[in-house]
N, C-alpha and C positions, 0 to 999 in steps of 0.2 A: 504494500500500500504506500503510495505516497507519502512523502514527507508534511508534517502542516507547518506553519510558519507562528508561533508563539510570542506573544510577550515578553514572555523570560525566555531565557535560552533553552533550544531544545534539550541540552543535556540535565537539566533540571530533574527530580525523582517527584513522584508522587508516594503516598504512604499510603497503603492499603491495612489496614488496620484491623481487617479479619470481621471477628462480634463483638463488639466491645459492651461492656460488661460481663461476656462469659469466655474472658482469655485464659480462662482458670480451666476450663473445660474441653480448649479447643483441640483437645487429644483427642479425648472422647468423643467429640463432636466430627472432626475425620474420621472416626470410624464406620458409621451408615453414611457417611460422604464416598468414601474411596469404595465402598461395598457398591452400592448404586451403581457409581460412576464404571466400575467393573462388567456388572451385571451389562449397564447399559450396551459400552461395547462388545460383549459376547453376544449378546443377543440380535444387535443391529447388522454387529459385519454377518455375524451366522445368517439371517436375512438377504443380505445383498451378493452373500455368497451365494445362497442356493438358487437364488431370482438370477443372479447373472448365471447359475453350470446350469441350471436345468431350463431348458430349450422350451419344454412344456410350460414354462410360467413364465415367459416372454409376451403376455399379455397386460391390455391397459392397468387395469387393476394390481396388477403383481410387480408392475411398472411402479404404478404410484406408490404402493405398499413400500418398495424399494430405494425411493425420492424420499420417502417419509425419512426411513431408518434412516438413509445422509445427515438428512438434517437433522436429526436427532442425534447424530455422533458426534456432528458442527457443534451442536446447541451447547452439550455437556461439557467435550471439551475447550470451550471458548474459557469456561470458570472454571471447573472441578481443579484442575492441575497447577495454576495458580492458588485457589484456595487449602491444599494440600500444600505446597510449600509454606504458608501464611501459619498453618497449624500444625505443621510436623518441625519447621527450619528456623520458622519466624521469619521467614526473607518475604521482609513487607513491601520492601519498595520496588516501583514500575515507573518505566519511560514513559513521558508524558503522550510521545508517540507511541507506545506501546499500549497507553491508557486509552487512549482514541481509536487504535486498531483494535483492542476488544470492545470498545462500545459499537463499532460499527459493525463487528461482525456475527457479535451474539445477539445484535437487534436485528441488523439484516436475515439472519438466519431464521429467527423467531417469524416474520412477517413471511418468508417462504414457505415454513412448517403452516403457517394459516393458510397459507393459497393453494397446499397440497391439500388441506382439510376442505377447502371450497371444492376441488377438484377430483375428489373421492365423492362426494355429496351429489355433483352431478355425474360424477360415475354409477353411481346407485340409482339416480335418477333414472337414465336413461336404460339402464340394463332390465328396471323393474316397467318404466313407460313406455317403452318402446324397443323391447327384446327383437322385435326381428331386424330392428334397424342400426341393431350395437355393434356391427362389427363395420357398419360402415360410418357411424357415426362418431366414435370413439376407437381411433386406430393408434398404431404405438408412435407413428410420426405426428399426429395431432397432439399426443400425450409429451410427448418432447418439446412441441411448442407451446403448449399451455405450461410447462415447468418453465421455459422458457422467459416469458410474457410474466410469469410468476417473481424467477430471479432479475427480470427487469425494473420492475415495481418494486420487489426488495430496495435496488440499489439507490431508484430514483428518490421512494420515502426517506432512506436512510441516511444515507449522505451527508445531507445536509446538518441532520445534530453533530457528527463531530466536526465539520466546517463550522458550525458556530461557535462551537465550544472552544475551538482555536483560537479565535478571533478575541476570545474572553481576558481581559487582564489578572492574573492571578496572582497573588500579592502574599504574603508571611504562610499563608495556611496551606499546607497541601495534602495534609491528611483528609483521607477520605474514609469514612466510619463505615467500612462497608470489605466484603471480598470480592469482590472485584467491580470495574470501572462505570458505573451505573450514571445514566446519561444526566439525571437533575443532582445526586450525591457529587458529580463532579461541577457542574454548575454552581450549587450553593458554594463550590471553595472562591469562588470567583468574587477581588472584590468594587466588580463593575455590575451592569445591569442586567439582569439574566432574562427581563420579562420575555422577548424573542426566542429564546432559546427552549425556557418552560412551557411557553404557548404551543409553539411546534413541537415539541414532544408528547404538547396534551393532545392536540388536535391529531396527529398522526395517529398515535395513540388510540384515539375515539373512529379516523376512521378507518383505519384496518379492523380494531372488533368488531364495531357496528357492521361496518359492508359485507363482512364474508361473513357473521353470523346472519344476516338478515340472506342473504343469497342461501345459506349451508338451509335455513328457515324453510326460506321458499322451496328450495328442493326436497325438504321433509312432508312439508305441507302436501305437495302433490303425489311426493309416494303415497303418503298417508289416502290421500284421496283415490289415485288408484286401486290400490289394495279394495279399500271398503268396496269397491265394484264387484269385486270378484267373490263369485258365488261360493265358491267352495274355502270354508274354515280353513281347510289343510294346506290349499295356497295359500291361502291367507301369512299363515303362520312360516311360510316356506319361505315366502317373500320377503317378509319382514326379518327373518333370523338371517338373510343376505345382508342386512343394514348391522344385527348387531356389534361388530368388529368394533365398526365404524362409528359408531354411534356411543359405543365404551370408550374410543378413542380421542373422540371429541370432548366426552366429561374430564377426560383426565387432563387434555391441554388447557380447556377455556376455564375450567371450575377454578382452579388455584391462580390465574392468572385476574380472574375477576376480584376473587376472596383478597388475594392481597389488593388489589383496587381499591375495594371496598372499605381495606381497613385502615389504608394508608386516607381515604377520604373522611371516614366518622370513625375513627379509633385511634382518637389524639387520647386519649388514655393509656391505652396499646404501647409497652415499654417498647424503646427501640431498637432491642436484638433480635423480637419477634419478629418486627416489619422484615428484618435483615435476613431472618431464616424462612418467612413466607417465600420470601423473594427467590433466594435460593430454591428452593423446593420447586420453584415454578419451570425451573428450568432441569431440575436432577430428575424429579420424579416420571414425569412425562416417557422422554426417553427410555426411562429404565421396563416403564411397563407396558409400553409399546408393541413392543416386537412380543413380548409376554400373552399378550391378545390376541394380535393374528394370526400368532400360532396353535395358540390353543380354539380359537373361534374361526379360521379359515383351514375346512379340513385338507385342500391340496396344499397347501403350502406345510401344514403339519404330517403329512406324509411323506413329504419330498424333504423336510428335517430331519424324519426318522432315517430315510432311505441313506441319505448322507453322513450319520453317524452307524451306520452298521458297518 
């Protein structure tokens, strides 16, 4: 990534500061840190391993399933391995360019994992509304370009917070109460005006959830509406256990992502290691049970697991 152009000099450190309040802990606090974070990659590359040897799961779906676990390898290790030095070494400090290149990429990354979750939504869509027309309608070249069009939106939303953040004069404080470089925690050290800077990370913020929850919506809305047409119970229930993977997988990304919203909006009570381990969790847990789901709830892919490990 590009260099940015700073205030201070780029050699300048930043303090990353881990949980403050439970520094007394942060042994033990690696340790379902580095667990997860483990899990995560065994389970993702075992995913993108098996969707890349087996020829038979070179389909949209087993595509997206495989776009998923990326991002979910991107997402974890953007923090986990910083954060694990901060609690095993103590080695707190980070380049301010370095502080920037993880905000950009663990945000970027996050806003991709959402557009694959858009993109699984109307994969369900179309496979439940209009089965005879899914293989012309959702091909593996399409699927490339809609990942695509996905990591282009990533770049374009994200960008711009750490160009602002650059731009920011930052003056005595460079501790940041946090593991790792979180886009308004680096902000607040700044001591210029940050209103531009908070604004677009709100708004960005508001419309990536909003739009791809309100789309993931809409395309639940109509399976739903479909289904009820169909006369027969047993499709019913056929059809719709096609959606569960997918629908376990969405609770896990958006639920914690909102919950810490939520608490960081009305839970100024809320001590501040909590907000700092919600946060965390929004990004370890996801990944880790991910691949955990599709495996166990998509039975070719859990067969072609098994077949792999004999």
């Amino acid at each position: 990534m590009a260099a940015f152009n700073f205030t201070p000099s780029d050699t300048s450190l930043f303090i990353l500061m881990g949980i403050p309040g439970l520094e007394a802990a942060h042994i033990w606090i690696s340790i379902p840190f580095f667990a997860f974070y483990i899990i995560s990659l065994l389970g993702n590359f075992t995913v993108v391993f098996v969707v890349g040897k087996e020829q038979s799961l070179h389909k949209p779906m087993y595509l997206l399933i495989c776009m998923l676990a990326l991002t979910d390898i991107g997402m974890s290790t953007s923090i986990v391995p910083k954060a694990l030095f901060i609690f095993w070494f103590n080695l707190k400090g980070i380049t301010v360019n370095g502080c920037l290149a993880q905000t950009f990429f663990l945000y970027a990354i996050a806003v991709m994992h959402s557009a694959i979750l858009v993109t699984m939504a109307f994969d369900r869509y179309v496979a439940i509304c209009s089965p005879l027309r899914y293989a012309t309608i959702l091909t593996n070249t399409r699927i490339a370009k809609l990942g695509l069009v996905g990591l282009t939106r990533a770049v374009f939303f994200i960008l711009p917070e750490p160009l602002f953040l650059s731009r920011l004069p930052f003056c005595a404080n460079q501790i940041i109460p946090h593991t790792y470089c979180d886009h308004i925690a680096v902000a607040k050290m700044s001591c210029g005006d940050i209103t531009v800077s908070r604004m677009y990370g709100l708004v960005i913020g508001v419309i990536v959830i909003g739009f791809d929850l309100t789309l993931i919506g809409l395309s639940y809305g109509l399976i739903i509406r479909a289904v009820l047409r169909i006369s027969s119970k047993k499709a019913n229930l056929k059809a719709l256990k096609t959606c569960t993977a997918h629908i376990c997988v969405m609770l896990t990304s958006y639920t914690p992502i909102l919950f810490s919203i939520l608490t960081h909006r009305f839970g100024q009570g809320i001590a501040p290691h909590i907000h700092i381990i919600l946060a965390n969790l929004c990004f370890i847990v996801p990944p880790m049970l991910n691949p955990i789901i599709y495996g166990v709830k998509t039975k070719e892919l859990h067969d072609k697991v098994g077949k792999c490990r004999r």
